[in-house]
C-alpha angles and dihedrals in degrees: 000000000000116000113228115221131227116222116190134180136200114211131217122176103287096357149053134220124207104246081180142248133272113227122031131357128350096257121222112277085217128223128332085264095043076055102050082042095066097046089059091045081056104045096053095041102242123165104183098244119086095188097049114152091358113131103222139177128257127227088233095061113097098245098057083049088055088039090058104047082055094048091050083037113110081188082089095062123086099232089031089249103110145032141190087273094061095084098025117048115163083219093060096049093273093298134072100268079237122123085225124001137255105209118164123021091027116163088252123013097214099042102101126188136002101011092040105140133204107198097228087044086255126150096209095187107078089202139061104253110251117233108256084207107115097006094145088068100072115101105182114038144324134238127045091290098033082247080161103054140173104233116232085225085049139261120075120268112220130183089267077067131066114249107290101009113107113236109234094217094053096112119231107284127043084249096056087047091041092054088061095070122055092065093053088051108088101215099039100053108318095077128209088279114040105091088321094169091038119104118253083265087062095045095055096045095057090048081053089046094053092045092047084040087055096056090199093096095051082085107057095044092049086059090046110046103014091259133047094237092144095206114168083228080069095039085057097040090049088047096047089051085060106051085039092064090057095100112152111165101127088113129160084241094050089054093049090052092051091052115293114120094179091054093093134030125254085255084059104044080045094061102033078064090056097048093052096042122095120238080245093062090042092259123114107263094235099139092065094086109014092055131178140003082312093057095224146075091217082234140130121265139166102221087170095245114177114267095233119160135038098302138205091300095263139126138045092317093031088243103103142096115233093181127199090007088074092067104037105032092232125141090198088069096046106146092001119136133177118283112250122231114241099223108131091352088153083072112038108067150159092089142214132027087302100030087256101170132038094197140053097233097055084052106052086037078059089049099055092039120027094172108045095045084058091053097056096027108119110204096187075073087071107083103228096347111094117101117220082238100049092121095054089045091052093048091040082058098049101039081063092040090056105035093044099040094244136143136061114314093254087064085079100013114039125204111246096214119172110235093252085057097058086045093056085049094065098039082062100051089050089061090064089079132116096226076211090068088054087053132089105191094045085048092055090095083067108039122079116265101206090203079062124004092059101099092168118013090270104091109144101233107188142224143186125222090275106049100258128133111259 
């Protein structure tokens, strides 16, 4: 039988010094930066694994299968034109490749990603579409404003409650809560048509009553759940099954973390350095707000991104996105939004609130200088996304930014980074990707097969702009 070996630091400040292993040989240490590395792992309590002790579904268990033929199912929009999958493909990252996304009424249904058309040139969705990859790691609440939110008393508080009263009907995860509400909004699945003046309730029930009409899906949910009663309370457990399953942590920076030295290159290990250092210590100061093995503090910031779309219908022109304050009613989180984590972030652009940027290094170069990055940014670089009043949004953000004192501290203080530095960054923040997520074949559990998958005859088969399967 293998011995496994105990590793343990000691850490010093910036550094770390071998105390030894039990069990076999005394390992190499590894290089001065490996060294300085470890000190930080340590500082900031990191163990490499973000999932660790959660009980979580596989993609093999029958209610993550079910789970899946619902998410690829256009039976769940209101027109029969999209479906959960839409805006969350697993071959786009768990979210659409779109800077904002065009749900219902698209050019062609089954067309996903960069090509996707809307016939009036519309993007009907106002926000960038989250991964659903991980999603069972959030602890604190979904979506950009956290509009779907664990109570500290208990219960989660969903947009069918008021702010800080739990909704009965919320199912018993985030991700269950979070499954009830793309088919009641009208540009994302429910259409302009489909009970349209009922309540969510309503909604919900007439989506229950096509699936039970149909007679294909009682089924499914016999085998499932031991009767074929088809209750939207199962269709969101199911979904949320199998987002749930959609665990992918088996990163390079995870198995450095756990002992390899030789999982990440020294840019990496360089910039991780910087991520995880202070400004004090001459780092970046990342880690303050995307904290932990799960790279974020599932809190609210103003990070000054441009306010680009159509918006949430605030501001002066009713075009703007005041964030987190429309939840809460709180003029301290204007324009604040939750942190992202950072897990597989390589492959889940576009980024930010309104899917800015298109690359990493246009995102940590805004990071380190809001302002800056505002001046020079070019909306006319987004495809689709750029409001006519872009320029009066964004303004509308930094006059209260800078009246009120808000905003992250490079807003007023930016980071001087080389650009080497910047470089490393981002070699590091690559490293945070499951290789699983960048392949097609290891990502199949949890795409829909149509010789299997297609309950009804409205499986959403996709395609990208060039014809070809996703």
């Amino acid at each position: 039988m293998a011995m496994r070996v105990r590793m343990t630091w000691l850490v010093l400040g910036m550094g770390a010094i071998w105390l030894g292993a039990c069990g076999g040989s005394t390992p190499d240490p590894g290089s001065e930066t490996d060294i300085a590395l470890r000190g930080l792992i340590q500082k900031n309590g990191l163990r490499g694994d973000p999932a660790f002790g959660r009980e979580l579904p596989s993609i093999d268990e029958p209610l993550a299968q079910l789970g899946r033929k619902l998410f690829f199912s256009k039976s769940l929009g209101g027109d029969r034109d999209s479906a959960c999958v839409t805006c969350h493909h697993p071959a786009l990252g768990g979210g659409d490749g779109l800077p904002m996304s065009i749900g219902v009424g698209a050019d062609d249904p089954d067309l996903l990603g960069p090509g996707r058309t809307h016939p009036d040139g519309d993007l009907p969705v106002p926000r960038n579409a989250p991964t659903t990859f991980n999603i069972a790691l959030w602890e604190k609440g979904l979506f950009w404003d956290s509009r779907v939110e664990n109570l500290d008393d208990g219960g989660t508080r969903t947009p069918d409650s008021d702010f800080g009263t739990p909704d009965p009907d919320a199912g018993e995860s985030l991700s269950e809560a979070q499954a009830r509400f793309p088919v009641t909004s009208p540009e994302e699945m429910r259409g302009f048509e489909f009970v349209l003046d009922g309540t969510n309730a309503e909604l919900r029930t007439a989506l229950e009553q096509r699936l039970a009409e149909d007679g294909r899906w009682d089924a499914e949910f016999e085998a499932t759940f031991g009767s074929s009663d088809i209750g939207y309370a199962r269709i969101a457990e199911a979904i949320a099954a199998y987002e749930d399953s959609q665990v992918f942590t088996d990163t390079p920076w995870r198995e450095y973390v756990e002992g390899n030295h030789d999982a990440i290159e020294e840019p990496a290990k360089r910039g991780a350095i910087l991520f995880l250092g202070t400004r004090e210590d001459g780092g970046a100061d990342c880690a303050s707000c995307h904290a932990g093995d799960f790279f974020t503090d599932e809190d609210f910031h103003s990070i000054c991104a441009p306010q680009l779309g159509r918006g949430k219908g605030d501001g002066f022109l009713g075009t703007n996105d005041h964030g987190r304050a429309r939840e809460n009613d709180d003029r301290n989180y204007l324009f604040s939004f939750r942190t992202s984590s950072l897990l597989n972030v390589s492959a889940t652009g576009p980024y930010l609130h309104a899917g800015t940027y298109d690359n990493l290094v246009d995102v940590v170069r805004h990071h380190l200088d809001p302002l800056g990055a505002i001046d020079s940014f070019d909306p006319s670089t987004v495809p689709l996304a750029a409001s006519e009043d872009f320029e009066r949004n964004t303004q509308e953000m930094l006059d209260f930014l800078e009246v009120s004192g808000r905003g992250i501290d490079s807003l007023r203080a930016p980071i001087e980074l080389t650009d080497q530095d910047v470089e490393d960054l981002v070699a590091f923040l690559e490293t945070l990707t499951d290789p699983c997520v960048l392949d097609r074949q290891c990502l199949s559990p949890w795409i829909a097969d149509p010789a299997t998958d297609d309950v009804d005859g409205h499986l959403l088969v996709a395609i990208d702009r060039d014809q070809n399967p996703l």
